[in-house]
N, C-alpha and C positions, 0 to 999 in steps of 0.2 A: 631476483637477479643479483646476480655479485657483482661488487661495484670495485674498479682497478683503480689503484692509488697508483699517480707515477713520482718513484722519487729518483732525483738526480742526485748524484754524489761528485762533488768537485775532487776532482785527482790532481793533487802538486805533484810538480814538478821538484826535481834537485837541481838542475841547470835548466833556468829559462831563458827566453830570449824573446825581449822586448822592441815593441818598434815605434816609432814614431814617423810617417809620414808624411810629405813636406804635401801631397796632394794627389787628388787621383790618377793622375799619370805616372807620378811614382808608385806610390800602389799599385797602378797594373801592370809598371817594369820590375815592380822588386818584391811586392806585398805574398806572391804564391810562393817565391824562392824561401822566404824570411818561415812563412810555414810549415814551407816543407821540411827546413831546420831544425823548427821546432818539434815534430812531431818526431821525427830521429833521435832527437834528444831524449824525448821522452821513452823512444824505444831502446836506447842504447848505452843510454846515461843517466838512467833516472834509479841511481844509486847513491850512498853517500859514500863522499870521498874525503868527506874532510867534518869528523864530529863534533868540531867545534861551532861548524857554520852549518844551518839550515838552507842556504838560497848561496845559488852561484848566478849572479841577474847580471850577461852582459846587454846590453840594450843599445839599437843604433837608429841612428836619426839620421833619415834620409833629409837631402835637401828637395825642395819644390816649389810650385810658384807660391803657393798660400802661406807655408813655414819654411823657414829655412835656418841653419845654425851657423853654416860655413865654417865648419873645421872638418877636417879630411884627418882619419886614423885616430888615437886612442886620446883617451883622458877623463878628467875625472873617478882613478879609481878611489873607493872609499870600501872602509871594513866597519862595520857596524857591529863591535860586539856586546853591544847589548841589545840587537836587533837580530842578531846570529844571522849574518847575511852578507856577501861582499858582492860588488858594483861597480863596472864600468861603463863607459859614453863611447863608442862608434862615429863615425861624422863618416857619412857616404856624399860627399857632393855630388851634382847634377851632371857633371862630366865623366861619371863613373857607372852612368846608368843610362844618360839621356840619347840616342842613336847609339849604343852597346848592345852587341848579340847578347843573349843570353845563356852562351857559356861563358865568357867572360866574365859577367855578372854573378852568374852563380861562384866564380871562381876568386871574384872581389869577396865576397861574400864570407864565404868559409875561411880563406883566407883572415881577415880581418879578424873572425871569430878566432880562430886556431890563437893568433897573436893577444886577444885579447885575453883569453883562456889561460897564457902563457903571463903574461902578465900577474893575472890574478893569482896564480899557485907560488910565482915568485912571492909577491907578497906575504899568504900563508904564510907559506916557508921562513920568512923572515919576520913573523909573530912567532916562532919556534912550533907553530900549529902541524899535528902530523896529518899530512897530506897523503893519499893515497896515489903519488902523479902517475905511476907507471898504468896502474889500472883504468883512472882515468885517459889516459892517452889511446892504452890500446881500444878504448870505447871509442873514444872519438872516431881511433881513426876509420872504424866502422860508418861512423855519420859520414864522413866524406867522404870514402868510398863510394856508399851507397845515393850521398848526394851529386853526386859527379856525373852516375852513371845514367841519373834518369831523366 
């Protein structure tokens, strides 16, 4: 009898998106949206656009009863070029989620990303790093369409 090996292979990402959630409430009002993000990304963005950097990580942190950060919109961007990676902080408080439909939500969401996104290319841009914006944009704006829609 033949015997089936299973092997996994981890697939990177070029632009992920991290989360931190403040608890499972938040989790269940943001944690599928933050997903489904991701997986866009991976399908519409997982190019490089910038060869000097490996990782585009914006990462957001929901507030919740268990953690919570309390900053609402962008910060902490940093550029690691010896880590070939640049990184921002998100701060979603509780009032942006907590009794929020979830279009709205979905629409903080992207939202926040798009600016964070824009942020980070500024940046590049100003290590004199060639940036591919246009391409990445018009990827993007595939993820938000298609995250909009469903």
């Amino acid at each position: 009898m033949k015997e089936w090996k299973w092997v996994f292979l981890m697939k990177s990402q070029y632009i992920t998106f991290g989360a931190q959630l403040g608890d499972p409430k938040a989790d269940k009002a943001v944690g599928q949206f933050i997903t489904q993000i991701s997986l866009l990304l991976d399908k519409h963005c997982n190019k490089v656009y910038c060869t000097e950097v490996d990782e585009i990580a914006p990462a957001i942190f929901v507030d919740g009863d268990l953690w919570y950060w309390e900053f609402e919109g962008l910060q902490r961007l940093r550029l690691s070029k010896k880590h070939r990676y640049i990184e921002i902080h998100i701060g979603m408080p509780r009032s942006r989620w907590e009794g929020v439909n979830s279009i709205d939500i979905k629409k903080y969401l992207i939202d926040q990303l798009k600016d964070a996104l824009d942020l980070m290319l500024i940046r590049l841009n100003k290590e004199i790093y060639i940036v591919n914006d246009q391409e990445l944009w018009t990827d993007f704006r595939k993820v938000e369409e298609e995250f909009l829609l469903k």
